[in-house]
C-alpha positions in Angstrom: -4.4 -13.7 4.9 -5.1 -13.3 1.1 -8.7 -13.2 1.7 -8.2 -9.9 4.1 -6.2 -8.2 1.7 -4.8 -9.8 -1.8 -2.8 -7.3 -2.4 -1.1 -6.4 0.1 -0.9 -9.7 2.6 2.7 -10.5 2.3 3.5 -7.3 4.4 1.6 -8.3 7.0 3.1 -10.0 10.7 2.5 -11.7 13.8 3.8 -12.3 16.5 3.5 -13.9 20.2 3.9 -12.0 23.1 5.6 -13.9 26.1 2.2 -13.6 28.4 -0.7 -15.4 30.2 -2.8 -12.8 29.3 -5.4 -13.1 26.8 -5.5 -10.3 24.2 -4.9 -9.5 21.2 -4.5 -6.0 18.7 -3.3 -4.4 15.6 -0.5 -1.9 15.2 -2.0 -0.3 11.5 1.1 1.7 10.6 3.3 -1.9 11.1 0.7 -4.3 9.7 1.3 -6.4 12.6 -0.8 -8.2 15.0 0.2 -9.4 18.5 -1.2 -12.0 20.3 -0.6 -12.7 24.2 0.1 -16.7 24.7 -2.7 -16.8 27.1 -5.1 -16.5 23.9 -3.9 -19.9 22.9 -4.9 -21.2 26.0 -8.3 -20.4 25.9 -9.3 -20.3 22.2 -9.5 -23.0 19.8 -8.1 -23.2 16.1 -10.8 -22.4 14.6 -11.7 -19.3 17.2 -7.7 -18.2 16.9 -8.4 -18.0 13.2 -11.7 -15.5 13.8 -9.4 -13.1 16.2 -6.7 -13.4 13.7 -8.8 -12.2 10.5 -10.6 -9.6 13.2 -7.2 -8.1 13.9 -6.0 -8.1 11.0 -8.8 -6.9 9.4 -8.7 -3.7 11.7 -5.4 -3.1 9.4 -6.5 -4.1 6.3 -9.9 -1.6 6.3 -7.2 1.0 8.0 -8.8 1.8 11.3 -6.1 3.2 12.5 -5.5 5.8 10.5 -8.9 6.5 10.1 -9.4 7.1 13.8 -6.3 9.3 14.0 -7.7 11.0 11.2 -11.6 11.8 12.8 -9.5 13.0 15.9 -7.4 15.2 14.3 -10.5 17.2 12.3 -12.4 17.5 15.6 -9.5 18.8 17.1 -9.9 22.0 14.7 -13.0 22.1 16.9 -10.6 23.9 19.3 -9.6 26.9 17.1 -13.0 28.2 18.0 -13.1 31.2 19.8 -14.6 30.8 24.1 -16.4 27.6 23.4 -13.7 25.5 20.9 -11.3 24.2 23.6 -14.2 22.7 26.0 -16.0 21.7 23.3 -13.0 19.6 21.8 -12.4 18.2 25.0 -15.9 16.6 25.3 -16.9 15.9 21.5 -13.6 14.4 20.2 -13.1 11.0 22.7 -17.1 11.1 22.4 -16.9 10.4 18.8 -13.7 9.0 18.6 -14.5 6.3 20.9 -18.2 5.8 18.9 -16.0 5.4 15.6 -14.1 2.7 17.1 -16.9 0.9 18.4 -18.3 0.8 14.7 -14.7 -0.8 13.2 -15.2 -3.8 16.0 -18.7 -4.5 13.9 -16.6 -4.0 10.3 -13.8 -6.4 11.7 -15.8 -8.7 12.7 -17.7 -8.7 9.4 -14.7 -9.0 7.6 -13.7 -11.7 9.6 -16.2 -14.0 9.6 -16.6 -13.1 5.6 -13.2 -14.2 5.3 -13.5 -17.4 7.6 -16.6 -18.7 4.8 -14.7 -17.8 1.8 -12.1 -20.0 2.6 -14.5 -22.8 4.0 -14.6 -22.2 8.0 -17.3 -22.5 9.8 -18.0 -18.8 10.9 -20.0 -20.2 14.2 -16.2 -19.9 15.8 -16.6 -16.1 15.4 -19.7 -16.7 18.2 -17.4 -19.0 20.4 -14.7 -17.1 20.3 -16.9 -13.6 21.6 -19.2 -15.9 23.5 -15.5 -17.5 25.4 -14.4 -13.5 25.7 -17.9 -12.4 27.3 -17.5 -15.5 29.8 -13.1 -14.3 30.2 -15.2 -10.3 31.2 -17.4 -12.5 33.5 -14.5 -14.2 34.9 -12.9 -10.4 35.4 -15.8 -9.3 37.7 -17.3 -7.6 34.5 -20.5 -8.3 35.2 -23.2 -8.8 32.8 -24.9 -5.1 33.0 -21.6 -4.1 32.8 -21.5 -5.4 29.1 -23.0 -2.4 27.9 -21.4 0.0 25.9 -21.0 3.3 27.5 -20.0 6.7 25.7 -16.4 6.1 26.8 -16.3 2.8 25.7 -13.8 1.9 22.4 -15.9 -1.0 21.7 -19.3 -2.1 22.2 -20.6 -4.9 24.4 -19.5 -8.4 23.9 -23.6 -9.6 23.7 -24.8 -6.8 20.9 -21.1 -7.9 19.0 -22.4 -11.8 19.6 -25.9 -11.0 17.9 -24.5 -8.7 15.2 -22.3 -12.3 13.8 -25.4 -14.0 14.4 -27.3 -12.2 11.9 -24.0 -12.2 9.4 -23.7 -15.8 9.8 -27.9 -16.3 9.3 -27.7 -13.6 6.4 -24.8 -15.5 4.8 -26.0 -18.5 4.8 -29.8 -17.6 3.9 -28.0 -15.8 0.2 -26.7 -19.3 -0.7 -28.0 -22.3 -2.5 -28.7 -25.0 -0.7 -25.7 -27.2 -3.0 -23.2 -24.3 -1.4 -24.6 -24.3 2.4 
């Protein structure tokens, strides 16, 4: 944890929830992530340790609040007169839902940042979305339907995959060859 945030890592929780079900999220406000049981099932340590630093960095770059925030000045959107109230209603989830696709690429950034600088080996990052992709699959989420739509909160599991891909490759290209 003191890699996602130094100074403020010894407010930050987790805990387990009681289910087969493999998720996990941040609640910002609590600093706290929950993890369903299922995602121990499926993941390994290294992997658990990617969705970890991705959820909690979510809290640690304050996505939360920042999303609540973008909301909140489009909804000034509505003071307008005749066309303010519809157009609201489409623009805000529009972009609300676009800025939380972007945090998913900044948490997993973070994440896999965090996973080097403490000696991991980030290609767990790719596992663990490449296991989730195949979990979708599993789901009846098809592969076209790995797409990121404008309603979507985060984008597709494959353009997420490629984005760590090029972090990793980028990461690794930056260092001497005594520190690879």
């Amino acid at each position: 944890m003191p890699v996602i945030d130094k100074e403020n890592f010894k407010d930050y929780k987790a805990v387990i929830a009681d289910s087969p079900d493999v998720n996990a999220f941040a609640q910002c406000e609590d600093k706290l992530v929950i993890v369903f049981a299922g995602a121990f099932d499926e993941f390994t340590t290294d992997e658990m340790h990617f969705i970890m630093a991705h959820e909690f960095s979510h809290i640690s770059l304050e996505h939360c609040q920042s999303a609540t925030g973008v909301s909140v000045t489009l909804n000034i959107l509505r003071f307008i007169p005749k066309i303010g109230g519809l157009a609201n209603l489409i623009v805000n989830p529009l972009v609300t839902r676009a800025y939380m696709r972007e945090n998913e690429y900044e948490a997993d950034e973070k994440a896999v940042t965090a996973l080097i600088s403490i000696g991991m080996n980030p290609q767990a990052a790719v596992t663990a979305l490449e296991k989730l992709r195949a979990i979708a699959k599993a789901n009846d989420i098809s592969e076209e339907e790995d797409r990121t739509g404008l309603l979507d909160t985060h984008p597709n599991l494959t353009a997420r995959i490629e984005a760590v891909k090029k972090q990793i490759e980028k990461e690794f290209q930056n260092k001497k060859p005594s520190e690879r």
